[in-house]
PQR file of N, CA, C, O and H, with PARSE charges and radii, in Angstrom:
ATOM      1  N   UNK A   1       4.342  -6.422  10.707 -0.4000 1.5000
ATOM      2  CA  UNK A   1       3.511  -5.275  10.989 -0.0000 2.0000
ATOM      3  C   UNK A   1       2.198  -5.464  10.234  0.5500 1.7000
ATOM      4  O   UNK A   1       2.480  -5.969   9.147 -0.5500 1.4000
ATOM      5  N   UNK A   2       0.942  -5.281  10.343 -0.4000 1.5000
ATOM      6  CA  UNK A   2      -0.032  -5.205  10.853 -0.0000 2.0000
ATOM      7  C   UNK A   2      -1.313  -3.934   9.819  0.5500 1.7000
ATOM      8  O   UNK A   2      -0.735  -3.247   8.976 -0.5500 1.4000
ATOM      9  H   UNK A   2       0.713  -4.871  11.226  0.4000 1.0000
ATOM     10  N   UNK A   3      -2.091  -3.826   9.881 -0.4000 1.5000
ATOM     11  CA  UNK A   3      -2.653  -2.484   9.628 -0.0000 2.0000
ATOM     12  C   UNK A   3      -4.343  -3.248   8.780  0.5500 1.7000
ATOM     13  O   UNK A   3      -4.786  -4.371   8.537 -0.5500 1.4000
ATOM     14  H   UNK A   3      -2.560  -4.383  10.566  0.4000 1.0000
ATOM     15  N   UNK A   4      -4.743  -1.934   8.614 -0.4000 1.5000
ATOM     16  CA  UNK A   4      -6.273  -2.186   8.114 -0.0000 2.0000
ATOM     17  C   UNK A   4      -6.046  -0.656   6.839  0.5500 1.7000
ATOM     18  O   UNK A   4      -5.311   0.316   7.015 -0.5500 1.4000
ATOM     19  H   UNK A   4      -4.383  -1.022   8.812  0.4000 1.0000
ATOM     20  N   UNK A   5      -6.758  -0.874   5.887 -0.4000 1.5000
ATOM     21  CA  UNK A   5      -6.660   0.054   4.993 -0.0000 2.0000
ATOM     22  C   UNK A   5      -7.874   1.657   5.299  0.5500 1.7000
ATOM     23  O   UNK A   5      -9.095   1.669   5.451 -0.5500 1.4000
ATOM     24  H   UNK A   5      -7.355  -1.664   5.744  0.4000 1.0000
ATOM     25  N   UNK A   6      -7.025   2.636   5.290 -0.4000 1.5000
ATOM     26  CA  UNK A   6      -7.744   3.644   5.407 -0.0000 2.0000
ATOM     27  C   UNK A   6      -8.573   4.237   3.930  0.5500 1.7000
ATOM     28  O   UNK A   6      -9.790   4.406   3.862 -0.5500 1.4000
ATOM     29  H   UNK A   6      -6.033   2.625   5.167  0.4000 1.0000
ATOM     30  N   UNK A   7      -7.822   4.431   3.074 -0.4000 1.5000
ATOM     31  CA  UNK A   7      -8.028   4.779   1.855 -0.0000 2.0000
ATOM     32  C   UNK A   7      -7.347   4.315   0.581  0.5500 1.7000
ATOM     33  O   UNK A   7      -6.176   4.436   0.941 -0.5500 1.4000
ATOM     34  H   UNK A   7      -6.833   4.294   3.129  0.4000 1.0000
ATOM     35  N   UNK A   8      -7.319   4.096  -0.027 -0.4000 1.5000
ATOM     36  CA  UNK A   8      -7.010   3.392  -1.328 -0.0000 2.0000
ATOM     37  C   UNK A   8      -7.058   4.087  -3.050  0.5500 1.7000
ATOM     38  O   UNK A   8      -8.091   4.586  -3.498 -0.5500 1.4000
ATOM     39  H   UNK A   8      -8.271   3.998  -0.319  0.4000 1.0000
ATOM     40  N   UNK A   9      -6.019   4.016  -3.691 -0.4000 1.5000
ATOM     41  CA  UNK A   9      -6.387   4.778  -5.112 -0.0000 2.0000
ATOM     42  C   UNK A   9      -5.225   3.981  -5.932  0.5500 1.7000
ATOM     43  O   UNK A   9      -4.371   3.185  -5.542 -0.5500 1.4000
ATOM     44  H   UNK A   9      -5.180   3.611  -3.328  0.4000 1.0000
ATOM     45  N   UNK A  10      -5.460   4.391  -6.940 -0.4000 1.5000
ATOM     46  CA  UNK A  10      -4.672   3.333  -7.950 -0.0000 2.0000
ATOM     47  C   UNK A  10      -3.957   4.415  -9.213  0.5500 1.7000
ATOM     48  O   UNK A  10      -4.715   5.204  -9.776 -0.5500 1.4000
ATOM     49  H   UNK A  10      -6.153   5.038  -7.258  0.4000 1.0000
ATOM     50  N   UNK A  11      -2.722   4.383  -9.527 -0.4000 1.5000
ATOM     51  CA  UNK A  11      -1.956   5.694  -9.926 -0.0000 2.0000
ATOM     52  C   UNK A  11      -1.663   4.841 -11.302  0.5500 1.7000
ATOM     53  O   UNK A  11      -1.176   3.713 -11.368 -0.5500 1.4000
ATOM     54  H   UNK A  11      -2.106   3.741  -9.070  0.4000 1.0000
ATOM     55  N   UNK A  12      -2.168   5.838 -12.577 -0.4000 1.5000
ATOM     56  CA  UNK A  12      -1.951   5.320 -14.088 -0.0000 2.0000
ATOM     57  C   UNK A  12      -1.132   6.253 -14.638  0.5500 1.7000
ATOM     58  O   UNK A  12      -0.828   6.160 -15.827 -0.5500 1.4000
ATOM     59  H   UNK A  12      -2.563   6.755 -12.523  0.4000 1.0000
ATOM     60  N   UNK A  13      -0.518   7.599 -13.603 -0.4000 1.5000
ATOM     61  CA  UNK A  13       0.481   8.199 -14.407 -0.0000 2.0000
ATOM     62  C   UNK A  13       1.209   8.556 -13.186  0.5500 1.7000
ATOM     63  O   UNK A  13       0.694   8.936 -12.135 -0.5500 1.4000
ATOM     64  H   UNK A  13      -0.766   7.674 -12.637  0.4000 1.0000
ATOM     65  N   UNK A  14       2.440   8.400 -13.423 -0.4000 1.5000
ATOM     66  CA  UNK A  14       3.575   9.059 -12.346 -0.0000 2.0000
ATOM     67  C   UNK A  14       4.997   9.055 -13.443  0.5500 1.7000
ATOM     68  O   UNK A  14       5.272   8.758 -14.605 -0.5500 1.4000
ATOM     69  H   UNK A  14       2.859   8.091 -14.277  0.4000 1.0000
ATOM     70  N   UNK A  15       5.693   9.630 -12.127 -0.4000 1.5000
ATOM     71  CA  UNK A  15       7.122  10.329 -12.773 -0.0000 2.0000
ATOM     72  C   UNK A  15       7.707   9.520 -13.410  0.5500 1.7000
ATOM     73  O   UNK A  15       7.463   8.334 -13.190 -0.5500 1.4000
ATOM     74  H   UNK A  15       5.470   9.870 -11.182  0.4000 1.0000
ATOM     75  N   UNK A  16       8.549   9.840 -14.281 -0.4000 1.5000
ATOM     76  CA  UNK A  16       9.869   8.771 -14.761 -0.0000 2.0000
ATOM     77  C   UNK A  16       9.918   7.828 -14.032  0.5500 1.7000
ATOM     78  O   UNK A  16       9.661   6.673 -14.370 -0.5500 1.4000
ATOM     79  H   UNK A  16       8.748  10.804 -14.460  0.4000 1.0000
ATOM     80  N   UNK A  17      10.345   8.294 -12.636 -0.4000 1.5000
ATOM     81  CA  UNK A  17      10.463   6.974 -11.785 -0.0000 2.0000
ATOM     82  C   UNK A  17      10.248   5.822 -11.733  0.5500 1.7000
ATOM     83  O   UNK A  17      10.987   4.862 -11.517 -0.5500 1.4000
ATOM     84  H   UNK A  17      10.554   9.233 -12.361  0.4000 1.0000
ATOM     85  N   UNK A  18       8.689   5.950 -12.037 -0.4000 1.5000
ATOM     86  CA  UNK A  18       7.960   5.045 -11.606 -0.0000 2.0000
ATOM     87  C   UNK A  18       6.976   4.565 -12.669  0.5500 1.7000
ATOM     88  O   UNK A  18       5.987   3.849 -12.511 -0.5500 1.4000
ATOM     89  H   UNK A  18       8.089   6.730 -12.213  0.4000 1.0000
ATOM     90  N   UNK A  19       7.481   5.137 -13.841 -0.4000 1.5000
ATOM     91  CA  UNK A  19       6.660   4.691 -15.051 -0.0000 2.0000
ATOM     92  C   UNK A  19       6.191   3.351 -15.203  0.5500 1.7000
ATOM     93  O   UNK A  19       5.000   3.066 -15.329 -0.5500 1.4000
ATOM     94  H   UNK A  19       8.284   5.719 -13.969  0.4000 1.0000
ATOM     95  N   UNK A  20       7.195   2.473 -15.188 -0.4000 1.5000
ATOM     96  CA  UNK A  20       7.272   1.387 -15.381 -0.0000 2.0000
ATOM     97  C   UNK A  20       6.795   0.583 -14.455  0.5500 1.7000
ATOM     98  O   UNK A  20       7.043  -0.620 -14.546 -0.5500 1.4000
ATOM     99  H   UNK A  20       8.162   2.705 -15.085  0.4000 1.0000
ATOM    100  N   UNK A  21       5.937   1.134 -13.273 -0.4000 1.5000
ATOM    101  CA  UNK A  21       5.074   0.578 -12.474 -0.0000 2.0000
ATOM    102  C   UNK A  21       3.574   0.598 -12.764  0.5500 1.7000
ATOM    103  O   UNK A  21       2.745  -0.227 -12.379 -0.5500 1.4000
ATOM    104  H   UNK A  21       5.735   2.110 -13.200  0.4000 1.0000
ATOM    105  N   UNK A  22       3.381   1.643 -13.482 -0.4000 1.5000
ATOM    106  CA  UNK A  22       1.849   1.784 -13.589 -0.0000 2.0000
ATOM    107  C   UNK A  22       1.086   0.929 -14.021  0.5500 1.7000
ATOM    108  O   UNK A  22       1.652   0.550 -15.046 -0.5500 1.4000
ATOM    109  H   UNK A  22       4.054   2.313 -13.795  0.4000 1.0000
ATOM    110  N   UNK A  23      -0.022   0.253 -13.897 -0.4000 1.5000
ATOM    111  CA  UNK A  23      -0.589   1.342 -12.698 -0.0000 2.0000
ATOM    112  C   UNK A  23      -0.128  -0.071 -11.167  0.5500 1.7000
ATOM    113  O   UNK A  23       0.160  -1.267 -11.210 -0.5500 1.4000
ATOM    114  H   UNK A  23      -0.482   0.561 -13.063  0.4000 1.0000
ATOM    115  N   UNK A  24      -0.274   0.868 -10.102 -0.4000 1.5000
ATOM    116  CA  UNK A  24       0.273   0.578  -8.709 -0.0000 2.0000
ATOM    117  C   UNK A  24      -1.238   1.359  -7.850  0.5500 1.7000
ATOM    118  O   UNK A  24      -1.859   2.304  -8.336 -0.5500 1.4000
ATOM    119  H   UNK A  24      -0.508   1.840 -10.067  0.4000 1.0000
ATOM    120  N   UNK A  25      -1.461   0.923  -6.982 -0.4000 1.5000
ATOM    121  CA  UNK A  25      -1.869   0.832  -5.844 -0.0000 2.0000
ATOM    122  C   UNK A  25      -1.492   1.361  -4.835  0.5500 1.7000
ATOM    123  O   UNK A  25      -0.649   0.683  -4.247 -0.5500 1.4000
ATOM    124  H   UNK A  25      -0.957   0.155  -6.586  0.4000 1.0000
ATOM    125  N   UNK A  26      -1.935   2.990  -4.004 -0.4000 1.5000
ATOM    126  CA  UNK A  26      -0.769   2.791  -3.172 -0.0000 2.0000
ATOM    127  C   UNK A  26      -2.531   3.530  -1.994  0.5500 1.7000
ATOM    128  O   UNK A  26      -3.517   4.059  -2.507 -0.5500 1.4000
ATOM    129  H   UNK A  26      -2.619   3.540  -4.482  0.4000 1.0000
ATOM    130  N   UNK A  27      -2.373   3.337  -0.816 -0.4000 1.5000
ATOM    131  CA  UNK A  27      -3.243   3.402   0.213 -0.0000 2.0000
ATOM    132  C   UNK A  27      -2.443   3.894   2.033  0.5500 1.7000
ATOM    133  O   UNK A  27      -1.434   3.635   2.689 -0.5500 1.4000
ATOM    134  H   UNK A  27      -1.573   2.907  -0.399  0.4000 1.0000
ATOM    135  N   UNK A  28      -3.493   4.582   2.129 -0.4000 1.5000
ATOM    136  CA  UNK A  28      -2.843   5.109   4.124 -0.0000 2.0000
ATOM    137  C   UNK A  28      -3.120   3.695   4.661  0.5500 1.7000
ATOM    138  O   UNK A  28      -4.040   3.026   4.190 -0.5500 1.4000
ATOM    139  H   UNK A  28      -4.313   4.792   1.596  0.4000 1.0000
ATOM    140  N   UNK A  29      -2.348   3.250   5.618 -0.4000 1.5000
ATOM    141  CA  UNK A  29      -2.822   1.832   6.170 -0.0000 2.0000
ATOM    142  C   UNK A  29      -3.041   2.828   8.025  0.5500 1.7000
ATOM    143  O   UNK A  29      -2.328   3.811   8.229 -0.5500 1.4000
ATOM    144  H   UNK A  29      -1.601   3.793   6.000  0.4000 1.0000
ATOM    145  N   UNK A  30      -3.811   2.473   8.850 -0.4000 1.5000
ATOM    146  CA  UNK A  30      -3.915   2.473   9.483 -0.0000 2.0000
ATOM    147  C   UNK A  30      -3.332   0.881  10.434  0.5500 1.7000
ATOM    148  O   UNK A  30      -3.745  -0.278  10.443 -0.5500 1.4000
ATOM    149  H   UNK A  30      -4.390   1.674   8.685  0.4000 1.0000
ATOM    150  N   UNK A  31      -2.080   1.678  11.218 -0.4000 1.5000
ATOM    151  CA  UNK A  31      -1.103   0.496  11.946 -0.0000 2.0000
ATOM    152  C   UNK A  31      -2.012   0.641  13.485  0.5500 1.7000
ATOM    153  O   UNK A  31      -2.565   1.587  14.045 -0.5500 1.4000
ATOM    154  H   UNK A  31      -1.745   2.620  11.211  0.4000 1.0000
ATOM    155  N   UNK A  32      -1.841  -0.762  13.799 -0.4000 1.5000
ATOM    156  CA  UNK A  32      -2.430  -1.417  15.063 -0.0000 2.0000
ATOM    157  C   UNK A  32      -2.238  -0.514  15.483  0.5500 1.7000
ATOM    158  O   UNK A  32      -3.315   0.048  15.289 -0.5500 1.4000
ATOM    159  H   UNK A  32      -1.392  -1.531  13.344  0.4000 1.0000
ATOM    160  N   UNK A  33      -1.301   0.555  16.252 -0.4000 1.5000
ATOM    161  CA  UNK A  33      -0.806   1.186  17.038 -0.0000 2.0000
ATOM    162  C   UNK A  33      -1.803   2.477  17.187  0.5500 1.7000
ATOM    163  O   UNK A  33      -2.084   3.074  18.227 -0.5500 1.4000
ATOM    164  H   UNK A  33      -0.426   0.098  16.410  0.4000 1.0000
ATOM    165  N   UNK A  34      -2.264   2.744  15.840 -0.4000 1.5000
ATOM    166  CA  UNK A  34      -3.319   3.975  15.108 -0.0000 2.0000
ATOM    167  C   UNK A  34      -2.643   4.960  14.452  0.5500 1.7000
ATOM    168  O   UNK A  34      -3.233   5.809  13.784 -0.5500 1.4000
ATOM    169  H   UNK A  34      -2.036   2.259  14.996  0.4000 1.0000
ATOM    170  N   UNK A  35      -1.498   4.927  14.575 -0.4000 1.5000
ATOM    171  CA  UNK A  35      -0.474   5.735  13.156 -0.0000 2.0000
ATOM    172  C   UNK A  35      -1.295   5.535  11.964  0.5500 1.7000
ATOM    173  O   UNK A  35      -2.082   4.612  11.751 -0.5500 1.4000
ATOM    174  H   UNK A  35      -1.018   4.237  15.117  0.4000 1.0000
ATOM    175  N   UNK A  36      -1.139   6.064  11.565 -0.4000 1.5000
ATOM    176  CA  UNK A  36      -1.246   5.507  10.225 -0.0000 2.0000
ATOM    177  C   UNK A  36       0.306   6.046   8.767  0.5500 1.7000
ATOM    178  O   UNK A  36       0.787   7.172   8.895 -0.5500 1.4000
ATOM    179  H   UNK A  36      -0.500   6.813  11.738  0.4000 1.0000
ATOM    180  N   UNK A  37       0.802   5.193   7.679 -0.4000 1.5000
ATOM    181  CA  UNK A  37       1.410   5.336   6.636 -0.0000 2.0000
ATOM    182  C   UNK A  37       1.158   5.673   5.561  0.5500 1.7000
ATOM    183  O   UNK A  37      -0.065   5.808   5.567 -0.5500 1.4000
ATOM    184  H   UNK A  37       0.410   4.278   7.575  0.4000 1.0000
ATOM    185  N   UNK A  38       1.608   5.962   4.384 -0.4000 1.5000
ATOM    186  CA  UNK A  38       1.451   6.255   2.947 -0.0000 2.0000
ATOM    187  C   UNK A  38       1.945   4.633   3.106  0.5500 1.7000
ATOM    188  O   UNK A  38       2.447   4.281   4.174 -0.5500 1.4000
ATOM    189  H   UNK A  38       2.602   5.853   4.380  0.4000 1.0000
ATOM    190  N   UNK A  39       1.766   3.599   1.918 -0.4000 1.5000
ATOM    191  CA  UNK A  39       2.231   2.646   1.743 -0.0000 2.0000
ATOM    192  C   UNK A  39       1.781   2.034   0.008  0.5500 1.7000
ATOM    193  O   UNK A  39       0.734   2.107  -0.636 -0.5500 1.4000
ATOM    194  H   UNK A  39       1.358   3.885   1.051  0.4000 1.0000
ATOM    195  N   UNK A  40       2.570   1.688  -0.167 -0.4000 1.5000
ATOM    196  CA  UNK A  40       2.245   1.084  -1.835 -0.0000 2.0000
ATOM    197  C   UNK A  40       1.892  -0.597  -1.538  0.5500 1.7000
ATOM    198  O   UNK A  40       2.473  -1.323  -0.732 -0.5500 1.4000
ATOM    199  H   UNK A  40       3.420   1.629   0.355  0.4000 1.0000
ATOM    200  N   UNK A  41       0.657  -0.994  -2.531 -0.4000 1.5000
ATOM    201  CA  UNK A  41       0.019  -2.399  -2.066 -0.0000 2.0000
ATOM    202  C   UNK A  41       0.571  -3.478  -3.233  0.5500 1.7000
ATOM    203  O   UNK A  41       0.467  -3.173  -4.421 -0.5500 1.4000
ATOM    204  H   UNK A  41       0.184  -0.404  -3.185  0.4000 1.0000
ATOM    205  N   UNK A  42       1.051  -4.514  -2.899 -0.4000 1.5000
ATOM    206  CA  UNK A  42       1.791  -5.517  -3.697 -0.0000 2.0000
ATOM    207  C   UNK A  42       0.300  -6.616  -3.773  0.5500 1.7000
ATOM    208  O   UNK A  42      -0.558  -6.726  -2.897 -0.5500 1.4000
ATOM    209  H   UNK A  42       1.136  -4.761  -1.933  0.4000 1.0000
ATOM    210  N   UNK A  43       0.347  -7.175  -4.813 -0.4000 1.5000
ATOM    211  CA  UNK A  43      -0.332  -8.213  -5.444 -0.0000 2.0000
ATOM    212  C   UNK A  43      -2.205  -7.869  -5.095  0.5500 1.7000
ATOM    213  O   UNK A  43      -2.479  -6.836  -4.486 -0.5500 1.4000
ATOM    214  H   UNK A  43       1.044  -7.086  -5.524  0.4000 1.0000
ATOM    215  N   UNK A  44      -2.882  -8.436  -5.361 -0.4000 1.5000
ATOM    216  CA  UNK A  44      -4.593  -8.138  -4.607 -0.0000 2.0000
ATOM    217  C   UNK A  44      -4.771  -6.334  -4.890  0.5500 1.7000
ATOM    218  O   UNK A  44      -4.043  -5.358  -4.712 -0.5500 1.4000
ATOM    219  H   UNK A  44      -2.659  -9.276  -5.856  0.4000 1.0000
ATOM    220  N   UNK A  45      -5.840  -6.510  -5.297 -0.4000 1.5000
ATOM    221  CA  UNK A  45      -5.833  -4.761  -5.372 -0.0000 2.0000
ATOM    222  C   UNK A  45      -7.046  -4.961  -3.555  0.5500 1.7000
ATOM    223  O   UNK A  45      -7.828  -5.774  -3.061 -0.5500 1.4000
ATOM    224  H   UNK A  45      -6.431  -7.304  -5.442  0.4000 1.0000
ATOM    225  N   UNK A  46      -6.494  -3.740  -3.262 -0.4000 1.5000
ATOM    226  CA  UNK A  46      -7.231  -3.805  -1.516 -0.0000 2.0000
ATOM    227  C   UNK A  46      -8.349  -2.466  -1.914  0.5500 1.7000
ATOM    228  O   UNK A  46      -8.348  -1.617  -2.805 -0.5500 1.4000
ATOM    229  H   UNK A  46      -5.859  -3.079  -3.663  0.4000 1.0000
ATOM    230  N   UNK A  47      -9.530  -2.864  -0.435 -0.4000 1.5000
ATOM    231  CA  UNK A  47     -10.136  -1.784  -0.463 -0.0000 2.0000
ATOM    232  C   UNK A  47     -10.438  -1.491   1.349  0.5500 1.7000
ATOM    233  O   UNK A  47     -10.053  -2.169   2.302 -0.5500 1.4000
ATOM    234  H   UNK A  47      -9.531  -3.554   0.289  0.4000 1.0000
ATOM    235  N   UNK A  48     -11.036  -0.574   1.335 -0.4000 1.5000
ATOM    236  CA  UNK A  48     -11.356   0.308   2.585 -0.0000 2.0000
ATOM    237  C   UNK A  48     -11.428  -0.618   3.809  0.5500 1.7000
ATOM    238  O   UNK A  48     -12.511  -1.204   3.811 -0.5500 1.4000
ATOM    239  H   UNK A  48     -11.348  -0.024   0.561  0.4000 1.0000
ATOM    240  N   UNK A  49     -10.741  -0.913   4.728 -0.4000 1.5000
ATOM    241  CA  UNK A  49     -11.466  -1.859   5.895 -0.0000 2.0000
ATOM    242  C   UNK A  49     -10.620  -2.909   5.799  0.5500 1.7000
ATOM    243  O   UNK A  49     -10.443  -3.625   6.785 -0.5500 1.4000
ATOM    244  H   UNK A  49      -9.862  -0.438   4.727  0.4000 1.0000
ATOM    245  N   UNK A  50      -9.845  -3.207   4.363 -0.4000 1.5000
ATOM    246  CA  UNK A  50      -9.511  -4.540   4.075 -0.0000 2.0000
ATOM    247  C   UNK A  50      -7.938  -4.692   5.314  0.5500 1.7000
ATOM    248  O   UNK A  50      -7.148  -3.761   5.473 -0.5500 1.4000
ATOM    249  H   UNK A  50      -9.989  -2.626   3.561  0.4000 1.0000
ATOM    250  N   UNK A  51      -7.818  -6.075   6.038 -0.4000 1.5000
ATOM    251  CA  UNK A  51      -6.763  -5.793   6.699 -0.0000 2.0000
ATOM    252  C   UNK A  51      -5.274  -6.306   5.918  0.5500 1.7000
ATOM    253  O   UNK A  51      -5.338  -7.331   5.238 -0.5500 1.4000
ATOM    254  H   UNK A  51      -8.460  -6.831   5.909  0.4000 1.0000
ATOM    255  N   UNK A  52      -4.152  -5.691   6.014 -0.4000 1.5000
ATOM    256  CA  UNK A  52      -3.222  -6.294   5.021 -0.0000 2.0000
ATOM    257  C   UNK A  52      -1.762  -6.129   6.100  0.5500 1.7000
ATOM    258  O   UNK A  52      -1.826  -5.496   7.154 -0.5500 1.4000
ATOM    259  H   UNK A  52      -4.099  -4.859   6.566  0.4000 1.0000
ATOM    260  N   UNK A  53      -0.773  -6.662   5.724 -0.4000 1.5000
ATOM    261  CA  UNK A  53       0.401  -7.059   6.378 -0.0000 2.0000
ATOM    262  C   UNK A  53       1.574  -6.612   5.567  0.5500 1.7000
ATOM    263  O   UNK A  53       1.365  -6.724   4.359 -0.5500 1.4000
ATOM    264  H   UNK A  53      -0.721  -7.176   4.869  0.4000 1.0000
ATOM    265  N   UNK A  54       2.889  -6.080   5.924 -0.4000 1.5000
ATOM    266  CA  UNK A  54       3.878  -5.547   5.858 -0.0000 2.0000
ATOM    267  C   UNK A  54       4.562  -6.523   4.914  0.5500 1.7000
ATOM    268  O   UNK A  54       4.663  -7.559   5.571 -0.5500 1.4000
ATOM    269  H   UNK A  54       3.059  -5.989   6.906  0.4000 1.0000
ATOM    270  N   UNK A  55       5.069  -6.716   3.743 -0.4000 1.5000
ATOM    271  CA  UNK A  55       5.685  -7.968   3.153 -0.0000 2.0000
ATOM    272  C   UNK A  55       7.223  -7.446   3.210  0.5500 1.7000
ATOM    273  O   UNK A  55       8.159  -8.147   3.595 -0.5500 1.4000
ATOM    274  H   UNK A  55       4.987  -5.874   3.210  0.4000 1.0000
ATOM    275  N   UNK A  56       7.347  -5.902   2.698 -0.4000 1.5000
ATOM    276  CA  UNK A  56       8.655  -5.501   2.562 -0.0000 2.0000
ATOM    277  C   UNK A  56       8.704  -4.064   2.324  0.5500 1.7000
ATOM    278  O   UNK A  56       7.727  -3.345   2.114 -0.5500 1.4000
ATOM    279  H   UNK A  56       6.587  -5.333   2.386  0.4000 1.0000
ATOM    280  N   UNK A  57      10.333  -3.590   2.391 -0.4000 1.5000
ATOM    281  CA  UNK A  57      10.431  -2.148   2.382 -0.0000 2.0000
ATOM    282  C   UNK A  57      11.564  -2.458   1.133  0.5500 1.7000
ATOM    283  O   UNK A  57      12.644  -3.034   1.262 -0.5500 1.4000
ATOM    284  H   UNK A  57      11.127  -4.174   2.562  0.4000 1.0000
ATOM    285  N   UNK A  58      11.050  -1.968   0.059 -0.4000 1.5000
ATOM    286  CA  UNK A  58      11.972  -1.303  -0.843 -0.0000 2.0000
ATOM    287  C   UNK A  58      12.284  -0.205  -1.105  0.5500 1.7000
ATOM    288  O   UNK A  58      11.400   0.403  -1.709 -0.5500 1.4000
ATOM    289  H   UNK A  58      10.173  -1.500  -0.045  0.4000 1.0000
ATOM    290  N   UNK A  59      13.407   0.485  -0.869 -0.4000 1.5000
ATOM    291  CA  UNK A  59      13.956   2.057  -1.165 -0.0000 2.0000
ATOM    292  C   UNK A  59      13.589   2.621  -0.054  0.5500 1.7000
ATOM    293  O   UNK A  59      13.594   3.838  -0.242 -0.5500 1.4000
ATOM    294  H   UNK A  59      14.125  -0.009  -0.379  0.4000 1.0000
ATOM    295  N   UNK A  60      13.166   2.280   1.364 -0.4000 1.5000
ATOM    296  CA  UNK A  60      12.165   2.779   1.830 -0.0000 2.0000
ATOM    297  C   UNK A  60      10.959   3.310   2.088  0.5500 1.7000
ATOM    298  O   UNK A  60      10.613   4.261   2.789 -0.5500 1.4000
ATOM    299  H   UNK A  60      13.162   1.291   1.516  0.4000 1.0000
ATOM    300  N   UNK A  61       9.970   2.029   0.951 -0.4000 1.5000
ATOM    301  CA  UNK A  61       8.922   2.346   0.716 -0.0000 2.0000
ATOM    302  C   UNK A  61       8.129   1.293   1.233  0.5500 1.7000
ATOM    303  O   UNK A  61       8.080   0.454   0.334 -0.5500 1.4000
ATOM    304  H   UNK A  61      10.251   1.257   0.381  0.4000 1.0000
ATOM    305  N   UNK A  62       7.568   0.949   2.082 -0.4000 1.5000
ATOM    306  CA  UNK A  62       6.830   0.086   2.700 -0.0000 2.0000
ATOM    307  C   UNK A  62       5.871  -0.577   1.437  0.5500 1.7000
ATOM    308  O   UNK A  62       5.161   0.134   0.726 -0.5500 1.4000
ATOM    309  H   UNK A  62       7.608   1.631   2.812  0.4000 1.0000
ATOM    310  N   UNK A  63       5.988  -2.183   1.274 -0.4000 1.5000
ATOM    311  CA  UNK A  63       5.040  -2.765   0.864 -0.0000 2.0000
ATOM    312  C   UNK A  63       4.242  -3.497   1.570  0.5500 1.7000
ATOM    313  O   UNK A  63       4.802  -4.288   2.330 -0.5500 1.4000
ATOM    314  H   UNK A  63       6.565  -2.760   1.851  0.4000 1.0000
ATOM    315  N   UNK A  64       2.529  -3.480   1.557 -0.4000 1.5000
ATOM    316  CA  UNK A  64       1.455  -4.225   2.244 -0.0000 2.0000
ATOM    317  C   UNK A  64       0.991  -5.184   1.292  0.5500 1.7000
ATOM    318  O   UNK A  64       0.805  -5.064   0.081 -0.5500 1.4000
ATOM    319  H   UNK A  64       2.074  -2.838   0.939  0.4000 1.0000
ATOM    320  N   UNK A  65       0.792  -6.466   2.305 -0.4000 1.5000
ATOM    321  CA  UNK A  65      -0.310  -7.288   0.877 -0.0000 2.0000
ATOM    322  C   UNK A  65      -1.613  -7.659   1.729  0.5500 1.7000
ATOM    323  O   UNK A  65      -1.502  -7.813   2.946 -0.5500 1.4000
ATOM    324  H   UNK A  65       0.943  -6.563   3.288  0.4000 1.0000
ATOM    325  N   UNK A  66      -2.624  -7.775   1.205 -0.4000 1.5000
ATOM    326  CA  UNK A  66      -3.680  -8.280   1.619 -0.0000 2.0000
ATOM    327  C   UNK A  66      -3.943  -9.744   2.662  0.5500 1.7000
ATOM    328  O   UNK A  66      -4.036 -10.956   2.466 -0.5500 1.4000
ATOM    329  H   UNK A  66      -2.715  -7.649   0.217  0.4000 1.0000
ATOM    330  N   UNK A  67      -3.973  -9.183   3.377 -0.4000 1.5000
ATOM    331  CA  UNK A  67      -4.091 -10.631   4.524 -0.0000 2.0000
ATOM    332  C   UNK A  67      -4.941 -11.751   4.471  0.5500 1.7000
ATOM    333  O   UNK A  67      -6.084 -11.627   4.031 -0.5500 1.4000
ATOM    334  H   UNK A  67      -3.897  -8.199   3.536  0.4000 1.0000
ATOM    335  N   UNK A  68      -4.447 -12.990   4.931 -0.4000 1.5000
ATOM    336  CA  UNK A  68      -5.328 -13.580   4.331 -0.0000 2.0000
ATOM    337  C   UNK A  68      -6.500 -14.201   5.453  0.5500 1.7000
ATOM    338  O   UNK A  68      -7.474 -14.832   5.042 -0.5500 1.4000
ATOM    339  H   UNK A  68      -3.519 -13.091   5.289  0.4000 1.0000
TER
END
């Protein structure tokens, strides 16, 4: 799967959960289709326009990485 980045922000405090992630990346991807997702961005920090690709779903959380 596919997509181009709609918006982008970068999170330095979140829940317990996810402490131990910070800071993370997470951006709306706009999918080929024109859906668009909430999605968290793995490796490359992305910005607006940038197009990026589906690597994996953990917990049911969609990860994108920057395309190359």
């Amino acid at each position: 799967m596919m997509g181009v980045i709609y918006t982008e922000t970068v999170v330095h405090m979140a829940s317990p959960a996810f402490e131990k992630d910070v800071p993370y990346q997470v951006a709306i991807v706009t999918l080929e289709s024109g859906e668009r997702m909430t999605a968290r961005i793995e490796g490359a920090r992305v910005a607006i326009d940038d197009h990026v690709v589906l690597v994996e779903t953990r917990g049911g959380v969609p990860f994108f990485r920057k395309s190359e």
